[in-house]
N, C-alpha and C positions, 0 to 999 in steps of 0.2 A: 504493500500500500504506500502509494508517495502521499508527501504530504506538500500541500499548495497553499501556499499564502496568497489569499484576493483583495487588494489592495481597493476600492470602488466607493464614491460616497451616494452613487445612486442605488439605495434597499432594494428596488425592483432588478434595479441590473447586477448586483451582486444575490441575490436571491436565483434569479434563473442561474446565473455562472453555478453556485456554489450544486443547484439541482442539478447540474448534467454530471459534473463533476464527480458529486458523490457516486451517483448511479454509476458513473464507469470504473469505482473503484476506490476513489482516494480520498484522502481525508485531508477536510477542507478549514481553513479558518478565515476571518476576515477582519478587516483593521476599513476604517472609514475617512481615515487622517496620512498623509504625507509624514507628518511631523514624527507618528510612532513609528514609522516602518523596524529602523534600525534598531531601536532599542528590543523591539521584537524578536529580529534576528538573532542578534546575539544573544538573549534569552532561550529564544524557541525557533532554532535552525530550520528551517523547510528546504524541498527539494525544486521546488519554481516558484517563482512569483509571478500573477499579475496584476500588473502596474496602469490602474487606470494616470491619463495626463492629468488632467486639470482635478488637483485634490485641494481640499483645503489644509492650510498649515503651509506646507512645502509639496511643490506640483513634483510629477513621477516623471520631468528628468532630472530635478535636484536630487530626489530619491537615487535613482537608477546610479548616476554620476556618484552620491554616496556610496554606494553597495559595493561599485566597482575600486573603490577609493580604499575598501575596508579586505583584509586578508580573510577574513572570514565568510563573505558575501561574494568575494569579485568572482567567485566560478558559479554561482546561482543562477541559471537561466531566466532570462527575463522576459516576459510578451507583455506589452505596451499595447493600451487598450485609452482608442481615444475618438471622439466626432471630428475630427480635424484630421480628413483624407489625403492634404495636398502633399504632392514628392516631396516638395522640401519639408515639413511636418516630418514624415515619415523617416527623410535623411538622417534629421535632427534627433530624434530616436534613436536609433539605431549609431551615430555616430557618438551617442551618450554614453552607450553601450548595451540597447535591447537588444534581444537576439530572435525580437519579430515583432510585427507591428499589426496589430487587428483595429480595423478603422469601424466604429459604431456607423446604424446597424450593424449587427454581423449575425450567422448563424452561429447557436451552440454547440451542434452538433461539429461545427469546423473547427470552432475553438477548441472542442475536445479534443480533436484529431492530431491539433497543432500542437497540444498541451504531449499528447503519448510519442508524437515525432520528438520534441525536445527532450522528454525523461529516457526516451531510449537509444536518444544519439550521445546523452551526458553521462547516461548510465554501460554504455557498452563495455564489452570485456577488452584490457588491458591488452596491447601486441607489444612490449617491451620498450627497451628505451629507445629512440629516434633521432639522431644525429644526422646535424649539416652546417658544417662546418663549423663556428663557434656557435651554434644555438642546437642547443639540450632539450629534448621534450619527453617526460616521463609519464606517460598515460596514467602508471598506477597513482602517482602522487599529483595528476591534473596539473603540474607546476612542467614551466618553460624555463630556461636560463640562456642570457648569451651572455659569452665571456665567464660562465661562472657565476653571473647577477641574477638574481629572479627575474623576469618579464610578465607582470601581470595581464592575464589573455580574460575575454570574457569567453562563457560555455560555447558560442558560437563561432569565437576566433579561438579556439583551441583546436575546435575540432576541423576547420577549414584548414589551418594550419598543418594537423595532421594527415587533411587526406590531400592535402598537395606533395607533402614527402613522402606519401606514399605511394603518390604516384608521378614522382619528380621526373621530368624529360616527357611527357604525356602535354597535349594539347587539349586542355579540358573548356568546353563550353561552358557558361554560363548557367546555359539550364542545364545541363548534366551539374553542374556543380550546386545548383540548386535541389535537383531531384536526390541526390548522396547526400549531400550534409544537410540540407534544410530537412530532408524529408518524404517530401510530400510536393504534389504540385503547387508550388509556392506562387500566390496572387498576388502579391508585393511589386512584382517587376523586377527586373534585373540586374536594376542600379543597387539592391540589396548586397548583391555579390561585389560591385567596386565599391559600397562603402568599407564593405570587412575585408578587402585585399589593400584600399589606401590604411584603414587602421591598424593591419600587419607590416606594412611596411615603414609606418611611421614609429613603432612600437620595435620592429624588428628592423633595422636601418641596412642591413646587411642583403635584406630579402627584396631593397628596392631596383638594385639590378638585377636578382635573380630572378624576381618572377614577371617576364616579359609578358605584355600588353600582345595579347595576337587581335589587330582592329576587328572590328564588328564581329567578333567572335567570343572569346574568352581569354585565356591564359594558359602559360606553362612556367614551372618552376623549373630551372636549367638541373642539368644534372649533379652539377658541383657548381659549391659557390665560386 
């Protein structure tokens, strides 16, 4: 059973979330304020959150931006749940550090769906430790190092991360890279994928030559840095 933190100050829209929720399994809590989130977590750790935007106290990217700020929060999967559908909204998310973005209305039934893609891409089994050249990524400990330094990843840039090295010298499309790491057929658009490839490269400075731009397509991670 995961357990899901639902972050929402509208009763009705956190009431449906929390019904579908449970019915598929998990065990559900919910906070109605910004302002608690954290102190939450670090009390009472969950395995996802979601982050309605516009909370009262402190809105969910001051939140989001917190979590990843905190050693104990920054690998939490995050879905960002907001009435506010435009690209740049959405960028704005995502480059806070959500690791998806559900734009009000939405269906429950999808949110569930998106909820079981992200606990079972966070949760997969360990394939050892993964070196390229000075940057370290050890699946069992979810922790990145270049040089020896920790690099804090969020759940979505860990796992992007990992499946470009493991399939480094590969021409991966966008939606191929959407369909493996996101999941599922991802509605977000495509610029989801260069926002977590410019935030690996800014994060991983080493990766900004290695992972060549192929135009109107996708990418590849060279074989050696």
């Amino acid at each position: 059973m995961s357990r899901i933190l639902v972050v929402e100050d509208d009763t009705d829209i956190a009431d449906l979330i929390g019904h579908y929720l449970t019915n598929a399994g998990h065990q559900v809590s919910r906070l109605s304020s910004g302002g608690e989130v954290m102190a939450r977590l670090q009390r009472d750790p969950v395995d996802l959150v979601i982050l309605d935007l516009m909370l009262p106290g402190l809105d969910g990217l001051r939140v989001c931006e917190a979590m990843r700020e905190e050693a104990a929060t920054a690998a939490i999967p995050v879905i960002m749940l907001t009435a506010r559908g435009e690209e740049s909204d959405r960028v704005s998310g995502l480059e806070r550090g959500a690791d998806d973005y559900v734009t009000k209305p939405f269906s429950p039934k999808e949110l569930t769906a998106r909820v079981a893609a992200l606990l079972r891409r966070a949760g997969r089994p360990p394939t050892g430790t993964i070196r390229f050249g000075p940057i370290t990524v050890d699946p069992d400990r979810h922790h990145v190092s270049l040089d020896g330094e920790e690099v804090k990843l969020t759940a979505k840039e860990f796992l992007l991360l990992q499946y470009l090295l493991q399939h480094r010298g590969r021409v991966l499309s966008r939606d191929l890279l959407l369909t493996d790491v996101w999941g599922y057929q991802y509605t977000g658009g495509t610029r989801t994928v260069d926002v977590h490839i410019r935030r690996l490269r800014e994060k991983l400075p080493v990766l900004a030559d290695a992972i060549e731009t192929i135009k109107q397509f996708g990418y590849k991670l060279v074989d050696r840095p």
